[in-house]
Backbone as CSV, one residue per row, in Angstrom:
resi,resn,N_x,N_y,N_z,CA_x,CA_y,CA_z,C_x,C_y,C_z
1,UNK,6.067,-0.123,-90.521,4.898,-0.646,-89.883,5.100,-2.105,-89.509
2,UNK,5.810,-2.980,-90.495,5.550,-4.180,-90.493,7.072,-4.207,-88.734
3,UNK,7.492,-3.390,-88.741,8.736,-3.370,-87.885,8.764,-3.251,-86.911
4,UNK,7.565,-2.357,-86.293,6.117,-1.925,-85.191,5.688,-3.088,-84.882
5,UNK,5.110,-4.026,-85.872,4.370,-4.987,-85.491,5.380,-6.261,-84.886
6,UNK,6.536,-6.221,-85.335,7.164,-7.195,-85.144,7.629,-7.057,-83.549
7,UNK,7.994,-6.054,-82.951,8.447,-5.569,-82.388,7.401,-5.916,-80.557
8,UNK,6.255,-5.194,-81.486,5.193,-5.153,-80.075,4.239,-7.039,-80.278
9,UNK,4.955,-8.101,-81.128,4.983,-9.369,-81.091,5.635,-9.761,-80.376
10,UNK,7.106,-9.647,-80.489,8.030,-9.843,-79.641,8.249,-9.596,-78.136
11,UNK,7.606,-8.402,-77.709,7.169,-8.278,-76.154,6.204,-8.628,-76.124
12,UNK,4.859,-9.090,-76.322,3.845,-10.112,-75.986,4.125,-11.151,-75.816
13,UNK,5.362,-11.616,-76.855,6.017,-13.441,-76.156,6.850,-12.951,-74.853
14,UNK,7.314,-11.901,-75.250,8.443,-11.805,-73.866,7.188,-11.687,-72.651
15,UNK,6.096,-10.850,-72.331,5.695,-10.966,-71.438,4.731,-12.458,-70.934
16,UNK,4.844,-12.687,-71.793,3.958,-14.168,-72.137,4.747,-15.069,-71.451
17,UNK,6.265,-15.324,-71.464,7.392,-16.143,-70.965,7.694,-16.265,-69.854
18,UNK,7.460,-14.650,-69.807,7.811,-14.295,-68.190,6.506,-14.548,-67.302
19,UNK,5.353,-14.535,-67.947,4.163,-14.861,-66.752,4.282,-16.289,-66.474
20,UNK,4.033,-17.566,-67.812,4.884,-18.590,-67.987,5.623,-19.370,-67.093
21,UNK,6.842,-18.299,-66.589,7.783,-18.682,-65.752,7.289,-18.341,-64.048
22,UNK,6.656,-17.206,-63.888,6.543,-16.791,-62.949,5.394,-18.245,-62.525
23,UNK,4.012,-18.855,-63.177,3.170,-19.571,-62.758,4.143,-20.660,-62.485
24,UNK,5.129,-21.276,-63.424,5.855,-22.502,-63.027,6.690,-22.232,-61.297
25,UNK,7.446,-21.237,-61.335,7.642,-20.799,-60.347,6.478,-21.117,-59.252
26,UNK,5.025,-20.488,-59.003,4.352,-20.553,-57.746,2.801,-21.364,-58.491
27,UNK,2.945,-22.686,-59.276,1.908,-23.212,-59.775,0.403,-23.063,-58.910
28,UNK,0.351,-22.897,-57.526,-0.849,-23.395,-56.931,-1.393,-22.205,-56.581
29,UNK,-0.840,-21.066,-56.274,-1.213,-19.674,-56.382,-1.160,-19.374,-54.748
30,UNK,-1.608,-18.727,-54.272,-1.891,-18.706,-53.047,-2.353,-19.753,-51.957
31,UNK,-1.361,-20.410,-51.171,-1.226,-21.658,-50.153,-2.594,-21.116,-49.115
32,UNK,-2.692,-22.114,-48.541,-3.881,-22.116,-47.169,-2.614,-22.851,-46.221
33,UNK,-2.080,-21.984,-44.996,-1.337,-22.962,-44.029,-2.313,-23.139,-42.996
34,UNK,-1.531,-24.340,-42.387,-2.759,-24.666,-41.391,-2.267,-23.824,-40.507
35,UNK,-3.430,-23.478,-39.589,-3.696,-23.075,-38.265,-2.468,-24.188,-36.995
36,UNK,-1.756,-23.355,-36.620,-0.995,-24.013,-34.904,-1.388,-23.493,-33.873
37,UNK,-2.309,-24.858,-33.852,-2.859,-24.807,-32.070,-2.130,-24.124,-31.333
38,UNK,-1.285,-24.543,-31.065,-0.330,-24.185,-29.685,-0.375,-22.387,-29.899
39,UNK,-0.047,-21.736,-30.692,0.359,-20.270,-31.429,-1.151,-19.735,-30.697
40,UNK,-2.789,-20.531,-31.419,-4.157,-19.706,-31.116,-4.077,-19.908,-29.719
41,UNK,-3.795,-21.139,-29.429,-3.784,-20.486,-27.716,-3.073,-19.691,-26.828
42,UNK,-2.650,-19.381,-27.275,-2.106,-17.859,-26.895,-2.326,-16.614,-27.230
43,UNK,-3.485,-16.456,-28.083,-4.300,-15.559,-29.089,-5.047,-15.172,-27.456
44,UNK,-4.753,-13.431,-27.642,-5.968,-13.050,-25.995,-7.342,-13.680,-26.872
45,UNK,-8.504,-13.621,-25.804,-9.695,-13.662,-26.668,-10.056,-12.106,-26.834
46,UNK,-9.899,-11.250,-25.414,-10.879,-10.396,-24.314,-9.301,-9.472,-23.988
47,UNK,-9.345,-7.935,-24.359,-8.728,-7.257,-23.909,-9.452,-6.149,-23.447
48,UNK,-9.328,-5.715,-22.327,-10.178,-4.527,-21.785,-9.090,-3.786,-20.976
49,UNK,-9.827,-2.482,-20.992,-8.785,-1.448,-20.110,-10.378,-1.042,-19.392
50,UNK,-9.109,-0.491,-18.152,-9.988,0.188,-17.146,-10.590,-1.220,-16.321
51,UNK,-10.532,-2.294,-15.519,-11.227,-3.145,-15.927,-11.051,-3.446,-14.418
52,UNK,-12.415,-3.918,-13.841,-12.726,-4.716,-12.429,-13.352,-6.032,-12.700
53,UNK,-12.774,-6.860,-11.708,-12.978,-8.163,-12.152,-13.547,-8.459,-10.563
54,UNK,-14.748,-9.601,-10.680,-14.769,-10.064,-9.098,-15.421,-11.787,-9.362
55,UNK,-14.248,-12.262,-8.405,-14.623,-13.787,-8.821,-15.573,-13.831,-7.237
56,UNK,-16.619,-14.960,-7.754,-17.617,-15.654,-6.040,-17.409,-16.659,-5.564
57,UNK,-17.374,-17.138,-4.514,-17.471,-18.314,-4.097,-18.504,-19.291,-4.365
58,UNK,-18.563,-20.382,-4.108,-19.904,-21.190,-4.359,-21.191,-20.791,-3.645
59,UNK,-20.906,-20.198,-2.281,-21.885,-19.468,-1.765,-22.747,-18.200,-1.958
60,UNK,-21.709,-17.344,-3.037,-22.615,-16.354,-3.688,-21.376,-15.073,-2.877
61,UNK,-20.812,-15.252,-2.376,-19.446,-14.087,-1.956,-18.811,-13.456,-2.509
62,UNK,-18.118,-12.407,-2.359,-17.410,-12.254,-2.887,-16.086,-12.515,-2.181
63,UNK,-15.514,-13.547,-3.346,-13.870,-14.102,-3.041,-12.827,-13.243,-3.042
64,UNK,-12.347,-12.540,-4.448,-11.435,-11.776,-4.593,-12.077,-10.678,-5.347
65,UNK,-11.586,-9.217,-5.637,-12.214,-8.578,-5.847,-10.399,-7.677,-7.215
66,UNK,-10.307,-7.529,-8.590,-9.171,-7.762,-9.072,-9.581,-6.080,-9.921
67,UNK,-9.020,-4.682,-9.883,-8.749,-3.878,-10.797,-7.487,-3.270,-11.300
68,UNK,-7.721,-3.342,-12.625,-6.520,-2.952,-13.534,-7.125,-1.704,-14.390
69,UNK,-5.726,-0.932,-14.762,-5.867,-0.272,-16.404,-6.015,-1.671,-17.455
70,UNK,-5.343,-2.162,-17.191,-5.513,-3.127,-19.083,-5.116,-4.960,-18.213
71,UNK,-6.471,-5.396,-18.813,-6.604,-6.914,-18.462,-6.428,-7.795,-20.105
72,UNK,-5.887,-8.558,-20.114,-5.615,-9.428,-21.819,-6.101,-11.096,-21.065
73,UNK,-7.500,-10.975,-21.563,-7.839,-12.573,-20.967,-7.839,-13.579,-22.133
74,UNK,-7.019,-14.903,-22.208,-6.688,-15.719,-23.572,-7.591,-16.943,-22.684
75,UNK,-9.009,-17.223,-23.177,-9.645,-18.417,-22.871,-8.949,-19.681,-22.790
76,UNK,-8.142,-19.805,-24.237,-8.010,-21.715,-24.196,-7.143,-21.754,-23.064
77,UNK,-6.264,-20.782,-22.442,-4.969,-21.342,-21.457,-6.022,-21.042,-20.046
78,UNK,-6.837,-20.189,-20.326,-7.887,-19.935,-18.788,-6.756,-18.752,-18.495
79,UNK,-6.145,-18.172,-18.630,-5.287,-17.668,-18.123,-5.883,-15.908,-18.382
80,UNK,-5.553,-14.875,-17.522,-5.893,-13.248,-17.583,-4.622,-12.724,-16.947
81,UNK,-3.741,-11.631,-17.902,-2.695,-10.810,-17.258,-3.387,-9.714,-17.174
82,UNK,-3.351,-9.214,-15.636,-3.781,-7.846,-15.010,-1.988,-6.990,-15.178
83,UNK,-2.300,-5.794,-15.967,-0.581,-4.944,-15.393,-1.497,-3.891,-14.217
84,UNK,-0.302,-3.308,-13.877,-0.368,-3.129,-12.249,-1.826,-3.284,-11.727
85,UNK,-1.897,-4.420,-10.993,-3.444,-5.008,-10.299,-3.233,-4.469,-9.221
86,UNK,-4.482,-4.463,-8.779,-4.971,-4.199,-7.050,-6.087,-5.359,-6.976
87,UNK,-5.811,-6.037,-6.169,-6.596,-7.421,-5.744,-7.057,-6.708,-4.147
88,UNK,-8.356,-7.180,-4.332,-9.055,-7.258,-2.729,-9.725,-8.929,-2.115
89,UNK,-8.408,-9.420,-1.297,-8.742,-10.281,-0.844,-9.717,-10.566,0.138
90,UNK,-10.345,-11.440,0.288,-11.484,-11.447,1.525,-11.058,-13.082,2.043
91,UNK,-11.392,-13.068,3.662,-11.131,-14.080,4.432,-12.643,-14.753,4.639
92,UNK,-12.726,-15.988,5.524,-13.783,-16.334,5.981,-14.798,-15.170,6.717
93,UNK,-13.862,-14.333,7.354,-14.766,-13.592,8.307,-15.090,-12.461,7.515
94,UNK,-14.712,-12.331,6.171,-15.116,-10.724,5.440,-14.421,-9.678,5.853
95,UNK,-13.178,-10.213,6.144,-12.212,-9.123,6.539,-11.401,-8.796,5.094
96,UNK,-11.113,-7.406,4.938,-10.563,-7.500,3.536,-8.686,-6.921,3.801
97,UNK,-8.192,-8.028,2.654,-6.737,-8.022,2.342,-6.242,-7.082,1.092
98,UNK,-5.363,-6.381,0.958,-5.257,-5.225,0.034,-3.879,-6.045,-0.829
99,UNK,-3.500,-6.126,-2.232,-2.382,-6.858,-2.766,-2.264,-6.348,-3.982
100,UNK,-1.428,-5.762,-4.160,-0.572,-4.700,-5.313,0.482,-5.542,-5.886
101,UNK,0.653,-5.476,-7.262,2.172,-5.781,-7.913,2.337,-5.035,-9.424
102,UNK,3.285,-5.148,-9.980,3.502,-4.745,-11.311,2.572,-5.653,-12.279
103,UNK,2.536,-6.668,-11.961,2.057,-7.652,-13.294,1.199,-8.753,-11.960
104,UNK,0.321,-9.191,-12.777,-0.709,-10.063,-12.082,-1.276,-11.053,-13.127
105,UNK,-1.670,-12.572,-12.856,-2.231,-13.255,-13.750,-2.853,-14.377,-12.736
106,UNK,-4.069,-14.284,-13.293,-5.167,-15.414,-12.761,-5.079,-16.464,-13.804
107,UNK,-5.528,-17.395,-12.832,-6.196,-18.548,-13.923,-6.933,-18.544,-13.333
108,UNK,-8.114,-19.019,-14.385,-9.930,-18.577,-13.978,-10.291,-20.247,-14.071
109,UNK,-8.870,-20.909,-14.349,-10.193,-22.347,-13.286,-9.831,-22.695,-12.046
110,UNK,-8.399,-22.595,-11.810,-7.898,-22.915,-10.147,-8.651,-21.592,-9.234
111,UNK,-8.464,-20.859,-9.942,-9.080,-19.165,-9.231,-7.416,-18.881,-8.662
112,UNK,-6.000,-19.222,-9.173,-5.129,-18.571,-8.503,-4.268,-17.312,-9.019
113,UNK,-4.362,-16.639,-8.326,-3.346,-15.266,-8.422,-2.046,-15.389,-8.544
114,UNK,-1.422,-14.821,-9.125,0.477,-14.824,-8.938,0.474,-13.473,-9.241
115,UNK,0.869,-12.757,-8.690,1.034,-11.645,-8.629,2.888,-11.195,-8.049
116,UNK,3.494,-10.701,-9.491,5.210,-10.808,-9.886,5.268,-9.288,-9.777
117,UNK,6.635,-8.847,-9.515,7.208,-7.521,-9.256,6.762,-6.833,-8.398
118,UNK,7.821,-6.752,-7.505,7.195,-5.426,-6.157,5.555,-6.165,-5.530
119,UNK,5.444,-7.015,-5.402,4.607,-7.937,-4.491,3.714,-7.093,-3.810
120,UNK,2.880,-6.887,-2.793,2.607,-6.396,-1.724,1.534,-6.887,-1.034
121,UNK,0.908,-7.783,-0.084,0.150,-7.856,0.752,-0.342,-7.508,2.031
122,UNK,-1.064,-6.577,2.114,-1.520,-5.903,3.068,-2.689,-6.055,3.699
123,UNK,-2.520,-6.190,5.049,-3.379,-6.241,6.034,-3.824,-4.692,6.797
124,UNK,-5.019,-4.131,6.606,-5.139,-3.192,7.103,-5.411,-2.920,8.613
125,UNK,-6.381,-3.928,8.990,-7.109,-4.140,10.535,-5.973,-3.957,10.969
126,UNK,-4.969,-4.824,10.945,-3.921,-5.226,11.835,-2.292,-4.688,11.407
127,UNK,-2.749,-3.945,10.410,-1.709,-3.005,9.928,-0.286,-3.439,9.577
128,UNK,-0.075,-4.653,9.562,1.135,-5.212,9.017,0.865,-5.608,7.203
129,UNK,2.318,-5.382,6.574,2.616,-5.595,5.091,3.094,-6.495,5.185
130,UNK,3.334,-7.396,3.829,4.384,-8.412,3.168,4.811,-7.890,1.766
131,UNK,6.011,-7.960,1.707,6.604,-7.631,0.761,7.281,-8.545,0.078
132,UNK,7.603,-8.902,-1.424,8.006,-10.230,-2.062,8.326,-9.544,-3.228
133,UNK,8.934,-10.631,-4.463,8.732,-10.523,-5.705,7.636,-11.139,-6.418
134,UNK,7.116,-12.409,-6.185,6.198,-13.288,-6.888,5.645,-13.534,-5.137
135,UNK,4.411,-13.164,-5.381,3.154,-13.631,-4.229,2.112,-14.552,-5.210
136,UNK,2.079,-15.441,-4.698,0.711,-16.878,-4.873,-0.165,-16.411,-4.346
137,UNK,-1.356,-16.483,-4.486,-2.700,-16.627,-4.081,-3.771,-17.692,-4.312
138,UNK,-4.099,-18.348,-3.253,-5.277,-19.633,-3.882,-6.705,-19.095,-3.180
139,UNK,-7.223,-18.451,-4.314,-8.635,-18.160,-3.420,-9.580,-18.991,-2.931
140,UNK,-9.574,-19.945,-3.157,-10.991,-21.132,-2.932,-10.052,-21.606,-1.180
141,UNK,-8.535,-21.254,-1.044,-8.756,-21.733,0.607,-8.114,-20.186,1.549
142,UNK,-8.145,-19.541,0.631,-7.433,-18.026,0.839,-5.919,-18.360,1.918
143,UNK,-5.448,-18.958,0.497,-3.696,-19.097,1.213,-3.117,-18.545,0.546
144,UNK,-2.017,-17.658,0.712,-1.045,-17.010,0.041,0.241,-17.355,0.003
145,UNK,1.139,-17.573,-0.824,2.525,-17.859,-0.342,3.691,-16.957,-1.570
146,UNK,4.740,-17.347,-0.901,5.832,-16.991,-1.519,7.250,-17.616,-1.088
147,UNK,7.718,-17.823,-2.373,9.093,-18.967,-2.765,10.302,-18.018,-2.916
148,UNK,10.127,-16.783,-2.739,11.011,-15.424,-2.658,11.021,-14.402,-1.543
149,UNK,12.426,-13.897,-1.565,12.612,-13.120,-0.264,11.435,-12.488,0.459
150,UNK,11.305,-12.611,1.599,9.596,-11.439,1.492,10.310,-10.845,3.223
151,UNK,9.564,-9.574,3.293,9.900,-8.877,4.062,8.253,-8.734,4.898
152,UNK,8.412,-9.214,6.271,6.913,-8.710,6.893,7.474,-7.761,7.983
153,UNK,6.769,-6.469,8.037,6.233,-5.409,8.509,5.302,-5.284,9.090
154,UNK,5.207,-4.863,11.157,4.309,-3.651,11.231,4.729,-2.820,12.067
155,UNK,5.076,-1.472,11.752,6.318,-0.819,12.399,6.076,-0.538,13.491
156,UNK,7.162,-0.386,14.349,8.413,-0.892,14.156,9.242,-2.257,14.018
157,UNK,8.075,-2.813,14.020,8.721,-4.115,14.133,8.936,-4.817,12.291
158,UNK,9.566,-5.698,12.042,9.923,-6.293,10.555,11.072,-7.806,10.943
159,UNK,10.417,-7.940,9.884,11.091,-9.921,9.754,11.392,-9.999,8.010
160,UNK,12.222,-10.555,8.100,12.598,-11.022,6.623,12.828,-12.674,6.646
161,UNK,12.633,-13.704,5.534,12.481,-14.809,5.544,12.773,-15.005,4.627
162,UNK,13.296,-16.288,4.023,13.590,-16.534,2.128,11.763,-17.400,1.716
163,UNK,11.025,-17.756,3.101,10.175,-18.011,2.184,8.652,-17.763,3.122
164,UNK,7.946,-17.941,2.685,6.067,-17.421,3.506,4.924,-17.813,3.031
165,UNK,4.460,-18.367,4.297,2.762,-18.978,3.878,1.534,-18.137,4.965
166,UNK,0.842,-17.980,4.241,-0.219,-17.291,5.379,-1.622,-17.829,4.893
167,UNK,-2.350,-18.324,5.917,-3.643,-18.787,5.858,-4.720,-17.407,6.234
168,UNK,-5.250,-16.919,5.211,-6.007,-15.514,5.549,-7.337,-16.094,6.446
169,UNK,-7.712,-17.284,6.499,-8.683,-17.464,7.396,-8.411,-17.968,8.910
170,UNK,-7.290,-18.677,8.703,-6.873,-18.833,10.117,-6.133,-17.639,10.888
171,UNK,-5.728,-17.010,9.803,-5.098,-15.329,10.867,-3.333,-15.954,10.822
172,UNK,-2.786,-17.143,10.034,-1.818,-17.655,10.405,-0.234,-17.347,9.336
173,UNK,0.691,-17.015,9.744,1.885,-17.032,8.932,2.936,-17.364,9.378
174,UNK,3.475,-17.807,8.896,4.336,-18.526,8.797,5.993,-18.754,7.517
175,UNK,7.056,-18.260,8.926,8.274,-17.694,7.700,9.464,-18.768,7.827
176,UNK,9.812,-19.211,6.713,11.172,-20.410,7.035,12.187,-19.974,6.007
177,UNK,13.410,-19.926,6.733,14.811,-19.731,5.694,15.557,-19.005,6.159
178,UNK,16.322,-19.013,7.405,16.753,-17.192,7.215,15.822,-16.723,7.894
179,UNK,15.126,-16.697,9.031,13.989,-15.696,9.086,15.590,-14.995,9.995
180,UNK,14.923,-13.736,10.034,15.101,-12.621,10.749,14.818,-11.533,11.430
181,UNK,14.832,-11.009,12.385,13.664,-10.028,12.816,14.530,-8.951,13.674
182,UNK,13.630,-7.853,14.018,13.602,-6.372,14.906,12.849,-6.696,15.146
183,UNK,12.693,-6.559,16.570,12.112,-6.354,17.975,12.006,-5.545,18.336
184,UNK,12.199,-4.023,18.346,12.165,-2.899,19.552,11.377,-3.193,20.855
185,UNK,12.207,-2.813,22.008,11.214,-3.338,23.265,10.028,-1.961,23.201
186,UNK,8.999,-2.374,23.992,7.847,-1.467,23.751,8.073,-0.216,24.887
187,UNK,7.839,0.834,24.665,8.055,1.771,25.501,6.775,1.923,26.313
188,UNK,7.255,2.421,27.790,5.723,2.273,28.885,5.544,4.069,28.436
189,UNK,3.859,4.109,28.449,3.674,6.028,28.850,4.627,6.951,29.798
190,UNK,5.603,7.556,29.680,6.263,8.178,30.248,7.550,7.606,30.741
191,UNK,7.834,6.479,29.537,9.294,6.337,30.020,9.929,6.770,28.338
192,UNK,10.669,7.317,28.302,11.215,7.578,27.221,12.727,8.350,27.781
């Protein structure tokens, strides 16, 4: 008995030593780290799927008109990634511009678009495309540009350029770098 007792003494110091050691080891118990700014701002606030977005003008318009499957909007940067967006641009005259890409991101205080991978801006009235990798958009003067190859289209005719600006209210574009183009001459009714 007395051999029992000695015994289950002896592991009460042993566990006693070892807790002992373990507190000297981590004295303060569980730390508080601070919070890094830089890290929360990049925290989304606002993730939504399925999601239409429409920014206004000061006049009460509608400026751009933005739907996605899945929007991730992070307040402190102002910043929203649309994956594959469809943007509906509008001009002074309420003519509407059609603009597709893989990945899309606004900032909701400039109001600008960048819209990366497989680009596309389309004009329907007038039936010509632009094609790019990274298309700009500034909605408050509805200018679009691009700092990458872009291809404009309306068939048969096509131009390629290393770079492109288009004013959606003036009707104006404009290609520098390399431009290049097809012409086909136009065929009269019954000459072929």
């Amino acid at each position: 008995m007395l051999k029992t007792l000695r015994t289950r003494l002896g592991l009460a110091l042993i566990v006693l030593a070892l807790g002992g050691f373990l507190v000297w080891l981590d004295p303060g118990g569980p730390q508080t780290v601070p919070t890094d700014p830089e890290a929360r701002a990049e925290e989304p606030g606002h993730v939504l799927h399925k999601a239409e977005l429409t920014l206004f003008d000061e006049q009460g318009n509608i400026q751009q008109g933005l739907t996605t499957p899945r929007l991730v909007h992070t307040p402190q940067s102002a910043s929203t990634l649309a994956e594959t967006p469809h943007a509906t641009l509008y001009d002074s005259e309420r003519r509407i511009w059609n603009a597709t890409s893989e990945i899309g991101t606004l900032n909701t205080r400039s109001q600008e678009l960048t819209l990366s991978g497989n680009a596309r801006l389309i004009a329907p009235d007038e039936g010509w495309q632009l094609d790019t990798d990274v298309l700009h958009y500034e909605g408050k003067t509805a200018h679009a540009w691009s700092n990458t190859h872009v291809l404009l289209q309306q068939p048969p005719q096509r131009m390629t350029a290393q770079r492109m600006d288009a004013w959606l209210n003036e009707e104006e574009v404009r290609l520098e770098g390399n431009v290049q183009g097809h012409h086909p001459p136009e065929t009269q009714p019954g000459q072929e």
